[in-house]
N, C-alpha and C positions, 0 to 999 in steps of 0.2 A: 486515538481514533482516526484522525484524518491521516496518520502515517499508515494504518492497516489499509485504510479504502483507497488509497495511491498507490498502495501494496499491489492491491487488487487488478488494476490495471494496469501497472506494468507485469504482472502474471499472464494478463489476458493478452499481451501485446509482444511476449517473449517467444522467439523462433522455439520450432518443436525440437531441435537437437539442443538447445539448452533446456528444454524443460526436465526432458528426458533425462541427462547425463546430471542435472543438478540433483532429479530424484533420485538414480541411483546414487548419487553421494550422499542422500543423506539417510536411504535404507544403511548402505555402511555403514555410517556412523550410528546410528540405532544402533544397527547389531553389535557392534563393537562395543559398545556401552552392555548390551546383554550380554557378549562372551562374558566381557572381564567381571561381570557381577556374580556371573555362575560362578568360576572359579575361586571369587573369594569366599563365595558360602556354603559351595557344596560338602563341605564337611563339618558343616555349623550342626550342631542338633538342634537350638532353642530356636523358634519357628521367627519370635521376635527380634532377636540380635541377627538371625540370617537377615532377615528385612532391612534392618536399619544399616548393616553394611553394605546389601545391594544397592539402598537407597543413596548413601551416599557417593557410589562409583557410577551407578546407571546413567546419573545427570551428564557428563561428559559429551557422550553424542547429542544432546540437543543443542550444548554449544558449542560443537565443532559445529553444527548446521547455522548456527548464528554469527558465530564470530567468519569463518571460512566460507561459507554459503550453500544453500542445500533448497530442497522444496520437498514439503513434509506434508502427507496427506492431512492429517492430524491438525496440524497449525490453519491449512490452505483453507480449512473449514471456515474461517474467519471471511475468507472473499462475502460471507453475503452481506455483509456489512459495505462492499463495493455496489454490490446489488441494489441495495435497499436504498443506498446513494444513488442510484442511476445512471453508476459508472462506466457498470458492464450488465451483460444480460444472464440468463439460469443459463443458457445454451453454452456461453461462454465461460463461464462456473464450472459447467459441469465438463468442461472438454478439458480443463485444467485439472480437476480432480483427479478424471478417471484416468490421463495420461501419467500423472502423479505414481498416483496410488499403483500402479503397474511396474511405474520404474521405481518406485520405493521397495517392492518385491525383489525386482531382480538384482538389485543389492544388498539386500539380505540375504538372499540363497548363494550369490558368491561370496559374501563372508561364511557362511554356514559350510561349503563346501571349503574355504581355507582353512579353517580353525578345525575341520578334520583332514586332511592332506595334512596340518602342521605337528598332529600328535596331541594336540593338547586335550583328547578327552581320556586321552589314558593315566592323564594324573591322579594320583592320590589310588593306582595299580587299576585304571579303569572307573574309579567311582564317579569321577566327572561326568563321564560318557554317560553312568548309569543315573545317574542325577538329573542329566539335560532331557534321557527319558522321563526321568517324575516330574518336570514341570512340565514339560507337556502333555504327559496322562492328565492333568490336575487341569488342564486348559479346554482337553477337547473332554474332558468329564463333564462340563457344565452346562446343566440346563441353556435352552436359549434366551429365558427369559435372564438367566445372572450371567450369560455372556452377554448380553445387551445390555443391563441396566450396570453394571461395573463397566461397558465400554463409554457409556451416561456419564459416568462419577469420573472417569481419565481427563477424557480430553474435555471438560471443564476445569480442570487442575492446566494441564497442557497447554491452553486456548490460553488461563490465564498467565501461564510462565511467558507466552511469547508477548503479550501484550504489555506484561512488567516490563520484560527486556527492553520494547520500543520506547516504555518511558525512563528507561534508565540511561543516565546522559554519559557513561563513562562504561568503560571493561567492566572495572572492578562490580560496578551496580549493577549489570546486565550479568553476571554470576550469578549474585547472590540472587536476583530476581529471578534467573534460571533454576539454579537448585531448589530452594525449597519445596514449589509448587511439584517438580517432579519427583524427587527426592519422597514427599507425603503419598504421589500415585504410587510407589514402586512398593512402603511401606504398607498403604492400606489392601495392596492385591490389584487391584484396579487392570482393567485389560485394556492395551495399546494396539491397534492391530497392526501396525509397523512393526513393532518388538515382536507381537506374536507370529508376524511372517519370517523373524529367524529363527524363533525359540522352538517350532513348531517341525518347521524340516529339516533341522538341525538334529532333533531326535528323532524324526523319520533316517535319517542317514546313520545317525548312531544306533537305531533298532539293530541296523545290516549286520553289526558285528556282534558274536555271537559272544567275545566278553560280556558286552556292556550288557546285552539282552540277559544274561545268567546272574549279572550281578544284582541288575533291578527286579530281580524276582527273587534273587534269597537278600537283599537288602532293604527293599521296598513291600515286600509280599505280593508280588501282580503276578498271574499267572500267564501262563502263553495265549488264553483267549481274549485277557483282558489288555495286554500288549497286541493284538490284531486289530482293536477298536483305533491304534493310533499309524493311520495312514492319510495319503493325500485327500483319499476322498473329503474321511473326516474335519482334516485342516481347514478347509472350505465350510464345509455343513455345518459341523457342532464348535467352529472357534470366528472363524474370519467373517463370515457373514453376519453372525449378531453381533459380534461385536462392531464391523464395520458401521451396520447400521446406529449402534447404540455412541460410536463416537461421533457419527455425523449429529443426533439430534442433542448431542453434549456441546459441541464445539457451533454447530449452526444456530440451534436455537436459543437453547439456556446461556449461551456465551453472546457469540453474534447477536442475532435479534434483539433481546433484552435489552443490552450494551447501548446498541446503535440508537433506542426508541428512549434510554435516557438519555441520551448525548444529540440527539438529531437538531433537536433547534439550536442549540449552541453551535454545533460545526456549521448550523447552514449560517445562524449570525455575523458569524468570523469568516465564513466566503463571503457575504453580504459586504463585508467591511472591507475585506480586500481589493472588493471588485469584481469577485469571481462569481459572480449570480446577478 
């Protein structure tokens, strides 16, 4: 807890060109965790085994952002526990978020624009391609209330992987503290909106090609009007917005808050004792 709220303030206190360039590293590594998960299961039928081997690969990019370094909207939710310390201010919270969560996009749309430049959605003669379509028809299909309340159930899995990792004293235990927690999000469905800012324009790009577009509709059954509902407008409206807001109040409240108001007399004890109050 007191490593999070130190966290917090060296966030607030970090030049805006490392903020920037750390969020795009770790949109990358997100996506990069989502390419390689596509590809292992897009030719899975059993809805269940698809999961559990994406769950097993997708963990990857949250510790490339941990062990290498990154700044991940998702995690950063945690600063209000700097707050509720009176470390830093909302103003200051939120100017790291939103600066985040911008360049956590634009790292994502350049792996999404790599990983098609590199060919790789024409594996398996195109089905890949046609695959990255149906995860995102299934993303921007949801109600706003189950893109909110799934973005609710993430980043409390999320919030808690990164807060394992701070107390795991070694690699090895900041792993496994890594995996699980995310490795369960990936399995239960759960909606990231990091992940879904490559999963999203990834299949807007792969729409373009009229392979992929033929194949999602005689392998999936989507017709051409129900393939128009998946454009940028939508990625915004029916995916990014509830869910963003559903992982702010998963990672702020139900994570943060909580956390801080069982832990608050004890860390303030231990500054007491140090000195530091």
């Amino acid at each position: 807890m007191e490593t999070t709220i130190q966290a917090a303030e060296d966030k607030v206190k970090m030049s805006l060109r490392r903020q920037i360039l750390l969020g795009i590293c770790s949109g990358m590594f997100i996506a990069c965790g989502a390419a390689a998960s596509s590809v292992a299961v897009h030719n899975i039928a059993n809805v269940g085994l698809a999961r559990l081997v994406a769950g097993v690969i997708f963990p990857i990019g949250m510790m490339m952002i941990i062990f290498i370094g990154g700044e991940l909207f998702t995690g950063n939710c945690l600063m209000i526990m700097g707050r509720l310390h009176k470390k830093i201010t909302y103003r200051d919270m939120a100017k790291v978020l939103l600066i985040v969560y911008f360049s956590n996009m634009i790292g994502t749309i350049i792996i999404a624009l790599l990983v098609n430049w590199s060919g790789q959605f024409e594996y398996t003669g195109g089905l890949l391609g046609a695959y990255t379509i149906k995860v995102a028809m299934g993303k921007v299909g949801l109600s706003f209330w189950e893109a909110f309340t799934s973005g609710i159930l993430c980043n409390i899995l999320v919030c808690g992987a990164v807060l394992m990792s701070s107390a795991a004293r070694d690699i090895a235990g900041k792993v496994w503290a890594i995996f699980f927690p995310i490795m369960v999000f990936i399995v239960s469905g759960y909606e990231h909106v990091v992940a879904n800012m490559y999963y999203i324009p990834a299949a807007i790009i792969a729409k373009g090609n009229d392979t992929y577009l033929q194949l999602a509709m005689s392998e999936y059954g989507y017709t051409l009007e129900q393939l128009d509902s998946l454009n940028w407008i939508t990625f915004f409206t029916k995916n990014i917005i509830p869910v963003t807001l559903g992982n702010m109040v998963g990672g702020i409240v139900l994570v943060g808050v909580i956390l801080y108001y069982i832990h608050d007399k004890n860390i303030k004890a231990d500054e007491k004792a140090r000195g530091l109050r």
